[in-house]
DOKE-158263 format. One record per atom (N, C-alpha, C): z, y, x; atom name; residue in three letters. Coordinates in steps of 0.2 Angstrom, whole numbers, plus 5000, padded with zeros to 4 digits. Example, Ala and Ser with C-alpha at 12.3 -4.5 7.8 and 13.67 -1.06 7.14 Angstrom:
2
> zz | yy | xx | a | r
> 5039 | 4972 | 5066 | N | ALA
> 5039 | 4978 | 5062 | CA | ALA
> 5039 | 4984 | 5066 | C | ALA
> 5035 | 4989 | 5064 | N | SER
> 5036 | 4995 | 5068 | CA | SER
> 5039 | 5000 | 5064 | C | SER
//
This chain:
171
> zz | yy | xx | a | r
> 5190 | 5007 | 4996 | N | UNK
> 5183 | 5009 | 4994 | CA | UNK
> 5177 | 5005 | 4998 | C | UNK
> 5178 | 5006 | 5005 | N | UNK
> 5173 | 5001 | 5008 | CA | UNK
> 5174 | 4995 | 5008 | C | UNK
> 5179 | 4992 | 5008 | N | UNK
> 5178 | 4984 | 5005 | CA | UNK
> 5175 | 4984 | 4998 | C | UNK
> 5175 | 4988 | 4996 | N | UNK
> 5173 | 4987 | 4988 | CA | UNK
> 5166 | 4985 | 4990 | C | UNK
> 5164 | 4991 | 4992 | N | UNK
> 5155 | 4993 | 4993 | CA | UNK
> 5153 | 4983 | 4998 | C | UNK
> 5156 | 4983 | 5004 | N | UNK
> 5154 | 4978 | 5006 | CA | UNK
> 5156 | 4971 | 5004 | C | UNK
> 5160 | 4971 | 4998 | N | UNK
> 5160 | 4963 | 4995 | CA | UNK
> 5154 | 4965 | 4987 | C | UNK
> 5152 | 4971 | 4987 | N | UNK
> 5146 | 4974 | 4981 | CA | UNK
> 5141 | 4970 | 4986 | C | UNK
> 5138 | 4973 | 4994 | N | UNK
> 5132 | 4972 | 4997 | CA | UNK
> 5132 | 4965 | 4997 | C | UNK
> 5136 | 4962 | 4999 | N | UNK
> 5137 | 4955 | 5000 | CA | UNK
> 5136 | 4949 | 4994 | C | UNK
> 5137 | 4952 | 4988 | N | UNK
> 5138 | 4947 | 4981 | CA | UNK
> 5129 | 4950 | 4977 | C | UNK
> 5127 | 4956 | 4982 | N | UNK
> 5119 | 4958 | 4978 | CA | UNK
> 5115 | 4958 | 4981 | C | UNK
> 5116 | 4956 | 4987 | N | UNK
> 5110 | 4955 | 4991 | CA | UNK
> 5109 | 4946 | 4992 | C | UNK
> 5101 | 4946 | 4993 | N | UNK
> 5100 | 4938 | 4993 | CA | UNK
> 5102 | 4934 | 4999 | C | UNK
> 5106 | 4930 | 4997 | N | UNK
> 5109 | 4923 | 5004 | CA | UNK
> 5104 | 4923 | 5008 | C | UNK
> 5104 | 4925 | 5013 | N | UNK
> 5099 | 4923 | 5020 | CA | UNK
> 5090 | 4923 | 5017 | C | UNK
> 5087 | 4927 | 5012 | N | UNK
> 5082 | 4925 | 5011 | CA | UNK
> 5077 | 4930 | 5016 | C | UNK
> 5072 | 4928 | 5018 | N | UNK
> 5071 | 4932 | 5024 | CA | UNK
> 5062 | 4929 | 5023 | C | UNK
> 5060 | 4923 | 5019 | N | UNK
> 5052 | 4925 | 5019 | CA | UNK
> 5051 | 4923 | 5011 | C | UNK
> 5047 | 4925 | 5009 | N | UNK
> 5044 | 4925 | 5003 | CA | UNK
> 5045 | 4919 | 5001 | C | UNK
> 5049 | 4915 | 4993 | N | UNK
> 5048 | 4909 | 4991 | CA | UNK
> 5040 | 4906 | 4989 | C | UNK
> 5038 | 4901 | 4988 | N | UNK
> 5034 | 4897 | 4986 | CA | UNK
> 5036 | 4895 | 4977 | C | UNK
> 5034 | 4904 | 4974 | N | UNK
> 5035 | 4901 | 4966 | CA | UNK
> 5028 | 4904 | 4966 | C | UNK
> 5026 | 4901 | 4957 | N | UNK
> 5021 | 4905 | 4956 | CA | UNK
> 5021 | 4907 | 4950 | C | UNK
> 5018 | 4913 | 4948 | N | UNK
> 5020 | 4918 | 4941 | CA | UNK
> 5016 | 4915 | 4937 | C | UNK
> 5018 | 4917 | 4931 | N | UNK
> 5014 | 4917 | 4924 | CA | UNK
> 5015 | 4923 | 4921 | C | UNK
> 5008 | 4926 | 4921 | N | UNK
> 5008 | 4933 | 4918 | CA | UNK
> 5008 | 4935 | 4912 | C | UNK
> 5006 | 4939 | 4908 | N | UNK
> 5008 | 4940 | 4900 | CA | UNK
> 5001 | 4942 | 4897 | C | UNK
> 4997 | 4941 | 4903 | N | UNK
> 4987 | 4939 | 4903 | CA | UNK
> 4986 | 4929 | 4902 | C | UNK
> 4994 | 4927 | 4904 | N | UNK
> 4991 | 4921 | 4906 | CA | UNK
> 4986 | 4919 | 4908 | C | UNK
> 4988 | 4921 | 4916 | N | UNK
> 4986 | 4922 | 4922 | CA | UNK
> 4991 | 4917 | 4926 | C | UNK
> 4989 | 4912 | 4930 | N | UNK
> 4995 | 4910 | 4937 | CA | UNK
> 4995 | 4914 | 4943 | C | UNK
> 4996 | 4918 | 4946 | N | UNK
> 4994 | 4918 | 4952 | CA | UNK
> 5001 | 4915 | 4957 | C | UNK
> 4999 | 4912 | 4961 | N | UNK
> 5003 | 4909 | 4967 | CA | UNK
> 5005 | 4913 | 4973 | C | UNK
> 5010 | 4914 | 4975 | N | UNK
> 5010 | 4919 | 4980 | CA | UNK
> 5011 | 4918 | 4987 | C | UNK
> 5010 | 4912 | 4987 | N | UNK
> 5006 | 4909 | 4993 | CA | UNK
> 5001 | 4910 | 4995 | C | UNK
> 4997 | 4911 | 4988 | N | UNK
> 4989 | 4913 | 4989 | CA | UNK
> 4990 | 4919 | 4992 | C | UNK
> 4993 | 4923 | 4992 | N | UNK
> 4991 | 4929 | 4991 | CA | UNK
> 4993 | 4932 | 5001 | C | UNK
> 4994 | 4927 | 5005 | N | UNK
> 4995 | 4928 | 5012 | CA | UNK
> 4990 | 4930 | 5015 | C | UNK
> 4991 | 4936 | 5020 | N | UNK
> 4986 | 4939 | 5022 | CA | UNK
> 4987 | 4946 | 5019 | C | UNK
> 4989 | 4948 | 5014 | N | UNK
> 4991 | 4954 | 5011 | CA | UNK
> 4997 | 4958 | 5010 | C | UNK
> 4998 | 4962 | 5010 | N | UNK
> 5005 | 4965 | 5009 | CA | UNK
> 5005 | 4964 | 5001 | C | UNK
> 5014 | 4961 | 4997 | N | UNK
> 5015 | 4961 | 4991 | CA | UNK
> 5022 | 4964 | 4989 | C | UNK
> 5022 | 4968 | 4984 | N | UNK
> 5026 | 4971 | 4981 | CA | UNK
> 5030 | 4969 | 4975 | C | UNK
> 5035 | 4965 | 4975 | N | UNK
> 5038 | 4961 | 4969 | CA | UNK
> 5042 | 4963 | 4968 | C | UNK
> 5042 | 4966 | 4961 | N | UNK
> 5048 | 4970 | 4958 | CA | UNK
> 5050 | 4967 | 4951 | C | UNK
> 5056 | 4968 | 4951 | N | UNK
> 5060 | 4967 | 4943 | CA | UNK
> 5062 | 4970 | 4939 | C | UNK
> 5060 | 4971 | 4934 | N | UNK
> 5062 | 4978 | 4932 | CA | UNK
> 5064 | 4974 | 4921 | C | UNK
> 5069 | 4977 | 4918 | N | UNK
> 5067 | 4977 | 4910 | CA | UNK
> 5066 | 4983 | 4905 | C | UNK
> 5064 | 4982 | 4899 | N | UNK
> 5061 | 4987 | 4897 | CA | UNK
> 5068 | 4990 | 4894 | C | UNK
> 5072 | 4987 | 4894 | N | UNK
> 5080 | 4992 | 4894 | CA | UNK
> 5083 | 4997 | 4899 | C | UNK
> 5078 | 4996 | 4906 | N | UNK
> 5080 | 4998 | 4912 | CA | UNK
> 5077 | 5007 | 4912 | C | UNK
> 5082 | 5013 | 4911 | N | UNK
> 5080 | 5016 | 4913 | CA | UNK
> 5076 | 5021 | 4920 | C | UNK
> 5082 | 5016 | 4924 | N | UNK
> 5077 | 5019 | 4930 | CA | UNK
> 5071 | 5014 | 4934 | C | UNK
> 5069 | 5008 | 4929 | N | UNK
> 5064 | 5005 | 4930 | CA | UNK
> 5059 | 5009 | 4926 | C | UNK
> 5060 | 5012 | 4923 | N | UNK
> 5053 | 5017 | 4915 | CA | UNK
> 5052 | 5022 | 4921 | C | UNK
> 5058 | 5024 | 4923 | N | UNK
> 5056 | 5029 | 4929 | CA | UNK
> 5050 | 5030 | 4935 | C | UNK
> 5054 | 5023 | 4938 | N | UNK
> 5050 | 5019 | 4944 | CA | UNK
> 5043 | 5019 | 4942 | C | UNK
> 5040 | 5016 | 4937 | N | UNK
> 5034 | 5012 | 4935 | CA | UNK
> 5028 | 5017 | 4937 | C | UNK
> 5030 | 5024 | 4935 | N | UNK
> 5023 | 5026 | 4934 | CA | UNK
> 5020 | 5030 | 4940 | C | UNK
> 5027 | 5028 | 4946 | N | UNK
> 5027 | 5028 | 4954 | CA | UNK
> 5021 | 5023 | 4957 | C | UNK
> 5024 | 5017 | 4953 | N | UNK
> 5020 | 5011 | 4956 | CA | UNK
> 5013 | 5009 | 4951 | C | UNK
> 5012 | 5012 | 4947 | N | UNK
> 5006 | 5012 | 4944 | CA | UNK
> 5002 | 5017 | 4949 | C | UNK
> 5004 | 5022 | 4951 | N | UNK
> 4999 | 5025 | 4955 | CA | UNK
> 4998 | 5023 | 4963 | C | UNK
> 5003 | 5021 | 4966 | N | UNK
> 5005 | 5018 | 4971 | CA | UNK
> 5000 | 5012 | 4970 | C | UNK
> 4998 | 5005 | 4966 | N | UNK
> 4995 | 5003 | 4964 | CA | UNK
> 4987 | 5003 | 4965 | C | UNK
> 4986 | 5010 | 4961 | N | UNK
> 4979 | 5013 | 4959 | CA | UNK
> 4978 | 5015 | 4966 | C | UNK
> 4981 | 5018 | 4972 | N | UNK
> 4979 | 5018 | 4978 | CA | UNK
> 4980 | 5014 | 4981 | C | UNK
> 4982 | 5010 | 4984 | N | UNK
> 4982 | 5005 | 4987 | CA | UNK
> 4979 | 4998 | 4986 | C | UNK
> 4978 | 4995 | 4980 | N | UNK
> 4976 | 4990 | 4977 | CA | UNK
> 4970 | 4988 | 4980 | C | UNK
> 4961 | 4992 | 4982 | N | UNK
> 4956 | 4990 | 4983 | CA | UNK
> 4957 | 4991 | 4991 | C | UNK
> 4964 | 4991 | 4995 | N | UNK
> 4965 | 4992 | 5002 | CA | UNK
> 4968 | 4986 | 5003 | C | UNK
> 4971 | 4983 | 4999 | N | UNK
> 4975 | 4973 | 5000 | CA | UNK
> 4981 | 4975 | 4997 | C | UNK
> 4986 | 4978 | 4991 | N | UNK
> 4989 | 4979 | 4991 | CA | UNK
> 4989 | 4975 | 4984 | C | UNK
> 4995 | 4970 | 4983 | N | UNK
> 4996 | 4968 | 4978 | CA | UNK
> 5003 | 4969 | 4975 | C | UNK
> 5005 | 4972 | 4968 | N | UNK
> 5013 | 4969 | 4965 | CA | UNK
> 5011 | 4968 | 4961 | C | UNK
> 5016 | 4964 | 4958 | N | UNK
> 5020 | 4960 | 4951 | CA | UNK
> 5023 | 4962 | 4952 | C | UNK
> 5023 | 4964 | 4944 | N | UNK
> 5029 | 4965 | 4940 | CA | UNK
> 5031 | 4960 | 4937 | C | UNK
> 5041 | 4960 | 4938 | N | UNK
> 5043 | 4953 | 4934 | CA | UNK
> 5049 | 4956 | 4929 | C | UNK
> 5045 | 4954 | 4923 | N | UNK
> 5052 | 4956 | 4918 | CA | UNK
> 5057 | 4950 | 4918 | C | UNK
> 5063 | 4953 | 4918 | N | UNK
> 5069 | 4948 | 4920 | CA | UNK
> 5069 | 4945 | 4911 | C | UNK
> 5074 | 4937 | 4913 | N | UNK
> 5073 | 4935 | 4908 | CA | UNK
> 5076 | 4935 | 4901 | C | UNK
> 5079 | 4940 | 4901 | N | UNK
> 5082 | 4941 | 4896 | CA | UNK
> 5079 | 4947 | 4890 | C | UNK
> 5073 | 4948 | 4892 | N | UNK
> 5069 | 4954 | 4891 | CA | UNK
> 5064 | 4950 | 4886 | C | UNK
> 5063 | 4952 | 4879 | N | UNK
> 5059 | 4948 | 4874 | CA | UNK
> 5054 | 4951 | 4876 | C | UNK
> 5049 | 4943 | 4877 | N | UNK
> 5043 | 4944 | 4880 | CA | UNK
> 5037 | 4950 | 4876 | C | UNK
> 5037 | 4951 | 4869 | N | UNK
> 5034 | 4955 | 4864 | CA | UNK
> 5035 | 4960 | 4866 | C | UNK
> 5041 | 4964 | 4867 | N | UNK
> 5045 | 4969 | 4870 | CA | UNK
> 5039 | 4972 | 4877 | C | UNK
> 5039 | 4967 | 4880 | N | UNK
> 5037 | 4967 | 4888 | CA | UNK
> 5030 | 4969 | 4887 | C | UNK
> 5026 | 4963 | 4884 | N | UNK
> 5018 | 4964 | 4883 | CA | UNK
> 5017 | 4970 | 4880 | C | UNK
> 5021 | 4974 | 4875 | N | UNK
> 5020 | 4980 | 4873 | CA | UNK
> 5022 | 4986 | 4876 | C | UNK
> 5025 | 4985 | 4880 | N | UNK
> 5029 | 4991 | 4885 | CA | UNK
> 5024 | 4991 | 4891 | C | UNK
> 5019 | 4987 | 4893 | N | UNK
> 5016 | 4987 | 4900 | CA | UNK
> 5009 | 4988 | 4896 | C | UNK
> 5006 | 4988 | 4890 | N | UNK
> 5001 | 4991 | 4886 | CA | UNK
> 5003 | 4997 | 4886 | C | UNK
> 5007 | 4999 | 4881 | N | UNK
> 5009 | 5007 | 4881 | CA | UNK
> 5006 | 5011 | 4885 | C | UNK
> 5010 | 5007 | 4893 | N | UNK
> 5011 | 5013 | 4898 | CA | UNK
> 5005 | 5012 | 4905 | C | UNK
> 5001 | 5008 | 4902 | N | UNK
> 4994 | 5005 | 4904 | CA | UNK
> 4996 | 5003 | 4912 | C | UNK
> 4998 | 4997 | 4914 | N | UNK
> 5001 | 4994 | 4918 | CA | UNK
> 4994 | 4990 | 4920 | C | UNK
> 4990 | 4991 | 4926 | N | UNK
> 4987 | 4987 | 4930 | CA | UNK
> 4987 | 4982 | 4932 | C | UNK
> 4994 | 4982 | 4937 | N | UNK
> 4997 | 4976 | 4939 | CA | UNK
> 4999 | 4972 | 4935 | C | UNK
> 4999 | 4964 | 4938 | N | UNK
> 5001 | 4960 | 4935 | CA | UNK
> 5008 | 4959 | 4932 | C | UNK
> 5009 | 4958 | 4925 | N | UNK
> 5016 | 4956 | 4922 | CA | UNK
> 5019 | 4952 | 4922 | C | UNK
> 5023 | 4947 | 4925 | N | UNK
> 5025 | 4941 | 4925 | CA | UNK
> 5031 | 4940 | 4919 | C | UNK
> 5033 | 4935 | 4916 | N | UNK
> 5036 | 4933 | 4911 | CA | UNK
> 5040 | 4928 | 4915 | C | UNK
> 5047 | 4931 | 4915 | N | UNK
> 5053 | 4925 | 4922 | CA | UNK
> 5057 | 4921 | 4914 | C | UNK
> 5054 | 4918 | 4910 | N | UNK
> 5058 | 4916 | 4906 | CA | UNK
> 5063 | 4911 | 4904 | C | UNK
> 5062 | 4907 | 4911 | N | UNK
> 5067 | 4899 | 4913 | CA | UNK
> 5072 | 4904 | 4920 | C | UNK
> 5071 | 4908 | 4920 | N | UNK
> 5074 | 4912 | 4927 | CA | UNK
> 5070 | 4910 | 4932 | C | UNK
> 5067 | 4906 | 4933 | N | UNK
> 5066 | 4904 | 4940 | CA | UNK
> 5063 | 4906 | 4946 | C | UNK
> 5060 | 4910 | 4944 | N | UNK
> 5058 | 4918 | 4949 | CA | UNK
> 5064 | 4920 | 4950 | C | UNK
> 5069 | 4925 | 4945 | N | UNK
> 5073 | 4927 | 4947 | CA | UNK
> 5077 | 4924 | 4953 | C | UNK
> 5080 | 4917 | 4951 | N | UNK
> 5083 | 4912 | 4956 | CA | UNK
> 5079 | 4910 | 4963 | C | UNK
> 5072 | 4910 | 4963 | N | UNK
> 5071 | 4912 | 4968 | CA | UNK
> 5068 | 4916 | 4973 | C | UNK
> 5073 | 4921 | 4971 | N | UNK
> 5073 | 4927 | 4973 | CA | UNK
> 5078 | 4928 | 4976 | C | UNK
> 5083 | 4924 | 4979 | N | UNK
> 5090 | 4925 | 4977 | CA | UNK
> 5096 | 4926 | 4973 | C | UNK
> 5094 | 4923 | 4965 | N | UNK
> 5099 | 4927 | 4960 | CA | UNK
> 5098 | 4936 | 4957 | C | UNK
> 5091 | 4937 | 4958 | N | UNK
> 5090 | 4945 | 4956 | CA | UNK
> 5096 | 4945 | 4949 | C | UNK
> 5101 | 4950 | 4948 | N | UNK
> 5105 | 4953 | 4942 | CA | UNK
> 5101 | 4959 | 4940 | C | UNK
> 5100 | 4962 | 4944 | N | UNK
> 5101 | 4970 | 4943 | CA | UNK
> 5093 | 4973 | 4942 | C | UNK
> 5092 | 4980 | 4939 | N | UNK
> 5085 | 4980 | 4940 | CA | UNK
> 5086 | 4989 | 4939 | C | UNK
> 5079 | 4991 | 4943 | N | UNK
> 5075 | 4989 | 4947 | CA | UNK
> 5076 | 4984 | 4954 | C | UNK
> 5072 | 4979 | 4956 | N | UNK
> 5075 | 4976 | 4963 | CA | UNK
> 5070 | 4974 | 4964 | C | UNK
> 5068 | 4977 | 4970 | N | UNK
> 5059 | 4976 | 4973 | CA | UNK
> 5061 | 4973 | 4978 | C | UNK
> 5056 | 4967 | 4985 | N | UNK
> 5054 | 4964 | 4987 | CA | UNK
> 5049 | 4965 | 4988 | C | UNK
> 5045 | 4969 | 4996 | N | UNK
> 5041 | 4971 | 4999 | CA | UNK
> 5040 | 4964 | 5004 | C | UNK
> 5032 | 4963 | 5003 | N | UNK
> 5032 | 4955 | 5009 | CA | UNK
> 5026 | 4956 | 5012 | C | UNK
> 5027 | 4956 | 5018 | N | UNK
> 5023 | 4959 | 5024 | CA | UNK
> 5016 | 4952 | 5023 | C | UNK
> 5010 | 4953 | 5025 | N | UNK
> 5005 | 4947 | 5024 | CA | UNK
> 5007 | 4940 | 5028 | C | UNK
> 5013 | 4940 | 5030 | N | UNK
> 5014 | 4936 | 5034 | CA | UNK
> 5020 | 4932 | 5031 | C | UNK
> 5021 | 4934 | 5026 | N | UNK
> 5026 | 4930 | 5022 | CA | UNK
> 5033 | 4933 | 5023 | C | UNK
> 5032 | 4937 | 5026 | N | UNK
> 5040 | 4940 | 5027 | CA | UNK
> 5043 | 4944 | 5024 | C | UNK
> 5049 | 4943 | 5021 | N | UNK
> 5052 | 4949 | 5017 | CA | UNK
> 5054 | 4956 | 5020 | C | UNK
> 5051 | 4960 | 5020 | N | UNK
> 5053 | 4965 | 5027 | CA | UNK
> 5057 | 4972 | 5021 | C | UNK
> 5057 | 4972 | 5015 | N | UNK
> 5060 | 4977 | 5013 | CA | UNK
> 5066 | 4971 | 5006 | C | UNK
> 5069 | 4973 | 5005 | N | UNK
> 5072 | 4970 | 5000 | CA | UNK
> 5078 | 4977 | 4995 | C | UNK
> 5076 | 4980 | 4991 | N | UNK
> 5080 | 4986 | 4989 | CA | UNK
> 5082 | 4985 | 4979 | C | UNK
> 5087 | 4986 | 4981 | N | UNK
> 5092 | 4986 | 4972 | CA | UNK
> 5091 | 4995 | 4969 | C | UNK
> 5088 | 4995 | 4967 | N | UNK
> 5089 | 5003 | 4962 | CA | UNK
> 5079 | 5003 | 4964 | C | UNK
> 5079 | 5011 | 4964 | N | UNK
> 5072 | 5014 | 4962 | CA | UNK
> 5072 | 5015 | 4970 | C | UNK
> 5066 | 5013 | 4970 | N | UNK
> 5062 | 5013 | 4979 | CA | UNK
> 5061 | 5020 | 4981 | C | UNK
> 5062 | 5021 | 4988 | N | UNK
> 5059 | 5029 | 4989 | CA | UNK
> 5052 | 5030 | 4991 | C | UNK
> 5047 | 5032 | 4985 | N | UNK
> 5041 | 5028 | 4984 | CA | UNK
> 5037 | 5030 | 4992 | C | UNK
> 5040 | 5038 | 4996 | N | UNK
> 5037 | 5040 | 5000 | CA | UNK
> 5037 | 5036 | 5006 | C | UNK
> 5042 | 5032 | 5006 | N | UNK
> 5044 | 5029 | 5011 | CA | UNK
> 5039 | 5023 | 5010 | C | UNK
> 5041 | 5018 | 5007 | N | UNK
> 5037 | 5013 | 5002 | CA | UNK
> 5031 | 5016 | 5005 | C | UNK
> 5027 | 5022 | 5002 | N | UNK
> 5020 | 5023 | 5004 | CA | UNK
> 5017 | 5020 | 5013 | C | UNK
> 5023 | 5026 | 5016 | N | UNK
> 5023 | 5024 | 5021 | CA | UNK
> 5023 | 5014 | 5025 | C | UNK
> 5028 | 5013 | 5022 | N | UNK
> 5028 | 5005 | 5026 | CA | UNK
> 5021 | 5001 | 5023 | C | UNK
> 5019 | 5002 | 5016 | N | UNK
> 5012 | 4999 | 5015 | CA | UNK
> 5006 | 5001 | 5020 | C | UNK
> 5005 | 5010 | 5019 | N | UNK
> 5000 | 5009 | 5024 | CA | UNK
> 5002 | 5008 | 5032 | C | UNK
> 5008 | 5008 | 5035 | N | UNK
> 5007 | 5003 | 5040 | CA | UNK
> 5006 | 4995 | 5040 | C | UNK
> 5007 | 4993 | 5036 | N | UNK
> 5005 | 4985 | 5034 | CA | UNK
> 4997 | 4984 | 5034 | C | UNK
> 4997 | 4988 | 5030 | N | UNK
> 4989 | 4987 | 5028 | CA | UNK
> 4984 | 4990 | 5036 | C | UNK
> 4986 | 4997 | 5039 | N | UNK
> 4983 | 4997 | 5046 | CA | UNK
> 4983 | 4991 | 5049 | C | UNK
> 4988 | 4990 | 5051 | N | UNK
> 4989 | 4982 | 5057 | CA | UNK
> 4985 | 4977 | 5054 | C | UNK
> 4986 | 4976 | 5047 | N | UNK
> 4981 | 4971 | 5044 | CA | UNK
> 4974 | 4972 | 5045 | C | UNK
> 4972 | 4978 | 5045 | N | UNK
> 4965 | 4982 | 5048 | CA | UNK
> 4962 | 4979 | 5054 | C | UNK
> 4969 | 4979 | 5056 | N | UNK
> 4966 | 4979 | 5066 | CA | UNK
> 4967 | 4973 | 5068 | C | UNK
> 4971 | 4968 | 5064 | N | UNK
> 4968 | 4961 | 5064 | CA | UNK
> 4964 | 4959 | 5059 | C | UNK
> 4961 | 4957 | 5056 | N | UNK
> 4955 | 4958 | 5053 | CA | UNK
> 4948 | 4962 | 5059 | C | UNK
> 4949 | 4967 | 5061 | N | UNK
> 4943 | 4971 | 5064 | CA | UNK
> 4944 | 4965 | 5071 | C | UNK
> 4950 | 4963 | 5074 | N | UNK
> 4950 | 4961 | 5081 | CA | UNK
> 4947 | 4954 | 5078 | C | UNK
> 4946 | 4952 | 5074 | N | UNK
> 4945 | 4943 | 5072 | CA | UNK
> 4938 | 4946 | 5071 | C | UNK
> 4933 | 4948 | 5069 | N | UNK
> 4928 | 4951 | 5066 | CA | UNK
> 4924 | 4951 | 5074 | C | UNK
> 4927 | 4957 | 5080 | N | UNK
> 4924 | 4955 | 5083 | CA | UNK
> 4924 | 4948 | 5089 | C | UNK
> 4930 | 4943 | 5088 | N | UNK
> 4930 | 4938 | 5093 | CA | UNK
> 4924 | 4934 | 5087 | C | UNK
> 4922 | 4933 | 5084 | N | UNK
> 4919 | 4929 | 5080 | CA | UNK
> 4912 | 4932 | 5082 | C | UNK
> 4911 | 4939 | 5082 | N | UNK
> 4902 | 4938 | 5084 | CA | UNK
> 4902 | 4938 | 5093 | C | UNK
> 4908 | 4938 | 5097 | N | UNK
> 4906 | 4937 | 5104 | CA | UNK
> 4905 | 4930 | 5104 | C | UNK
> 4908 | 4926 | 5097 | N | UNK
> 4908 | 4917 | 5100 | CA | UNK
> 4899 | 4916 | 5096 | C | UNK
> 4896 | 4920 | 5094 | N | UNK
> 4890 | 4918 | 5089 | CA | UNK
> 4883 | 4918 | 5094 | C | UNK
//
């Protein structure tokens, strides 16, 4: 049984990825955003399909998870994996009045560079620094989650405040 689980963590976890790829989404606003752009922030990229029931679970975690954290630097995408028809998607993230951006992976290539996301839900938490400091397959444990954002976002605080005052001692 533990060989099992450990040739499972080894075949679902991503090969050596350890900072955030250089893709950029296309949202179902037809929207690009770059996630390049988005350094400096903590981001939360999650994949999730509207087939997924413990993705329907998660969302309305991360919709309020969102709603607080958002006007504090806190950014996710959502990326519906590509086998999820896009009409499906667009009406499943109105429904359920979805904030965050929606991403539409439907050449895969988000999933692929992610490491081959299969499975879903599978979030990707990236520290402002471009680092992938959380990587988790199933439903996130949002308290914790809560937890590591608002440490992110603190430290981000206190560089930000420390650059804020070396700038008026240099003026």
């Amino acid at each position: 049984m533990l060989l099992v689980a450990a040739i499972a963590w080894v075949w679902l976890s991503p090969g050596g990825l350890d900072t955030a790829p250089d893709i950029t989404f296309r949202t179902i606003d037809n929207r690009t955003i770059d996630l390049q752009s988005l350094r400096g922030q903590p981001v939360l990229v999650t994949f999730w399909a509207t087939t997924c029931s413990g993705c329907m679970q998660e969302m309305p975690h991360l919709i309020s998870l969102y709603n607080d954290y958002e006007d504090k630097g806190l950014e996710i995408i959502g990326v519906a994996m590509p086998y999820d028809i896009p009409s499906h998607v667009v009406q499943l993230a109105s429904e359920r009045n979805v904030p965050y951006p929606i991403a539409l992976d439907i050449d895969s290539s988000i999933t692929s560079a992610f490491g081959d996301v299969m499975l879903t839900p599978t979030s990707f938490l990236i520290a402002p620094d471009g680092t992938i400091i959380k990587h988790k397959i199933g439903e996130m444990d949002m308290k914790k989650l809560r937890e590591q954002i608002s440490n992110l976002l603190s430290r981000q605080s206190k560089v930000t405040n420390n650059k804020s005052k070396e700038a008026n001692r240099n003026i």
